[in-house]
C-alpha positions, -999 to 999 in steps of 0.1 A, spaced: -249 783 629 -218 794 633 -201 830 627 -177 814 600 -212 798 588 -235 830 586 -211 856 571 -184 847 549 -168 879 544 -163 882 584 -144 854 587 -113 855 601 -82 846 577 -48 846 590 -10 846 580 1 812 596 27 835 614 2 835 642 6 795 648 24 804 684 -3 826 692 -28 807 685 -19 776 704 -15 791 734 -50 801 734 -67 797 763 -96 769 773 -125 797 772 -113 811 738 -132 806 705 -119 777 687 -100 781 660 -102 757 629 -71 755 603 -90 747 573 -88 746 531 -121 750 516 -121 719 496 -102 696 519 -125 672 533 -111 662 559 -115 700 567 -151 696 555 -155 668 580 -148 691 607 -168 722 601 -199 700 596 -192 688 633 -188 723 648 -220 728 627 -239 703 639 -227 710 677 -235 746 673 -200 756 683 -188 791 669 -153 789 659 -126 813 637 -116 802 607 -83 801 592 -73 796 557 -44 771 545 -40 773 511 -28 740 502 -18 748 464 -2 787 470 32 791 476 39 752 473 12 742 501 11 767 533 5 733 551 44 723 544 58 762 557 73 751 591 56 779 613 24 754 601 43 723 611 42 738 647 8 732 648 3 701 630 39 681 624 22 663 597 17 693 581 -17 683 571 -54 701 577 -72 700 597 -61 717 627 -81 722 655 -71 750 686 -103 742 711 -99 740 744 -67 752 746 -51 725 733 -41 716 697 -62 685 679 -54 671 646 -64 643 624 -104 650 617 -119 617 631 -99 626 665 -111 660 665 -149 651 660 -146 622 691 -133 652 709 -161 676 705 -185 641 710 -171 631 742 -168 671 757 -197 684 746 -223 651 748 -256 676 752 -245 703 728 -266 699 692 -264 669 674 -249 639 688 -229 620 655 -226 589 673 -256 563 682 -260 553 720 -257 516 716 -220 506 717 -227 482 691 -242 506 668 -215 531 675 -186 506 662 -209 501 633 -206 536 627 -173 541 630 -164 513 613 -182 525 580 -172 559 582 -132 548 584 -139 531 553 -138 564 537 -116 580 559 -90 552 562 -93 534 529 -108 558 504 -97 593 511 -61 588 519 -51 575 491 -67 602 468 -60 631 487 -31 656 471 -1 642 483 -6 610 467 -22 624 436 13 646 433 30 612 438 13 595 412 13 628 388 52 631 390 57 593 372 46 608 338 56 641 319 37 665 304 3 685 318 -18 668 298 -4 630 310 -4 642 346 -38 653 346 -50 619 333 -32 598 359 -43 618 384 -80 615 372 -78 575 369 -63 575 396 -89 590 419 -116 573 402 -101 542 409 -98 544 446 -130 562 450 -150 531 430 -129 506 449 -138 520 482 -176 529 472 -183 493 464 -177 486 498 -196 513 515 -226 509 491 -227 472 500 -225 483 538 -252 513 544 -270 494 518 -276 468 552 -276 504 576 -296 535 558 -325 551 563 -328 587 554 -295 589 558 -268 566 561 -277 550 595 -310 550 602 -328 587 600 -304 602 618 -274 619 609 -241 602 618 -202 604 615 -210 584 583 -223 607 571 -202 635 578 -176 615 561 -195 604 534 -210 640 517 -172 652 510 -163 622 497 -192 623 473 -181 658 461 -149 642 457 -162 616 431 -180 644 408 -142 656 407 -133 625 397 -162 616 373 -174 582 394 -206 577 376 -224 577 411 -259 557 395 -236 530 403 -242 534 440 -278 548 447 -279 543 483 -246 567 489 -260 586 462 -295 591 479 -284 594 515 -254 620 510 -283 640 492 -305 640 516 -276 650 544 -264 675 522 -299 694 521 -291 697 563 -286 731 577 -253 714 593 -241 709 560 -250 738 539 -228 758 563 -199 739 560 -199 736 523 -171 746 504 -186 771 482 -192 798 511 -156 793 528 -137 824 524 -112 814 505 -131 790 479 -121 793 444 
């Protein structure tokens, strides 16, 4: 378990001022991970350091304060998509979660878990099911859309309610496909009884749809298997609620 993990208050939580800094760290330096505590993309990413056993510092970026730290151009240095997460490992600077997990996959092959089965067939399967959340679900209910589709109506009241039907809607339309696909795949979890990048993908989006009030008894087998990966050490250390700067 990681530092960031095992002791919340001790986490490290920097001014994005430090961007330069940080980039320029060297290959033998802690990682750092850019991170906001309910993002999950972010989530993604700390359950793979988790599950690789790899300490890391964690930053905040508070994606609501100040109008999003993510769009403050010292940020933008980092990441030009002015997104999280952001990953400084290795020296260099990774973004875009799915890319950032392959990276820690293909360096670090004997280190913890491995998120990706052997067989090249079964790994395609994998990744194919866990872009359906990350290409097709996700993205088009993370906050930038959401803001999007909020600013077309006036008052708090309105905007809160597009937003909400919104989210709903793209998380349903999404999970009908994934429950139809690990349906064919899951075991304990969502490919077989081990734990995969489907999973990884697939518990954040579940917290997600409690947000969004997707009755989930529509889709037992996401329901059962993100449970069941939830309950993993892996997971409980990368959960939202024991980030530093969780609400």
């Amino acid at each position: 378990m990681s530092d960031a993990a095992s002791s919340p208050a001790k986490r490290a939580r920097t001014d994005t001022g430090d961007a330069a800094a940080s980039a320029s760290s060297g290959a033998d330096a802690k990682p750092i991970l850019y991170s906001y505590w309910r993002s999950s993309s972010s989530w993604r990413v700390r359950i793979a350091l988790e599950s690789k056993g790899i300490k890391y510092e964690y930053r905040a970026i508070h994606m609501l304060k100040d109008g999003g730290e993510q769009l403050k151009d010292d940020y933008a240095a980092l990441n030009p998509m002015r997104q999280v997460p952001t990953l400084i490992v290795d020296g260099h600077t990774l973004t875009q979660s799915m890319a950032i997990i392959e990276y820690l996959e293909e360096t670090r092959p004997s280190e913890g878990a491995s998120l990706l089965p052997g067989n090249a067939v079964q790994r395609a399967e994998v990744r194919a099911i866990a872009q359906m959340i990350s290409c097709d679900i996700q993205p088009i209910q993370n906050l930038r859309v959401l803001k999007k589709v909020m600013s077309e109506v006036e008052g708090a009241d309105a905007k809160n309610a597009k937003k909400l039907a919104w989210g709903k809607w793209a998380i349903e339309t999404g999970f009908g496909g994934v429950e139809a696909a690990i349906t064919k795949t899951a075991g304990k979890f969502a490919f077989g009884d081990t734990i995969t990048l489907i999973d990884v993908a697939l518990v954040p989006q579940v917290y997600n749809a409690g947000r969004f009030g997707v009755d989930m008894t529509a889709y037992p087998t996401i329901a059962r298997v993100a449970a069941a990966a939830a309950e993993e050490a892996a997971f409980k250390a990368a959960d939202p609620a024991v980030m530093p700067d969780s609400a």
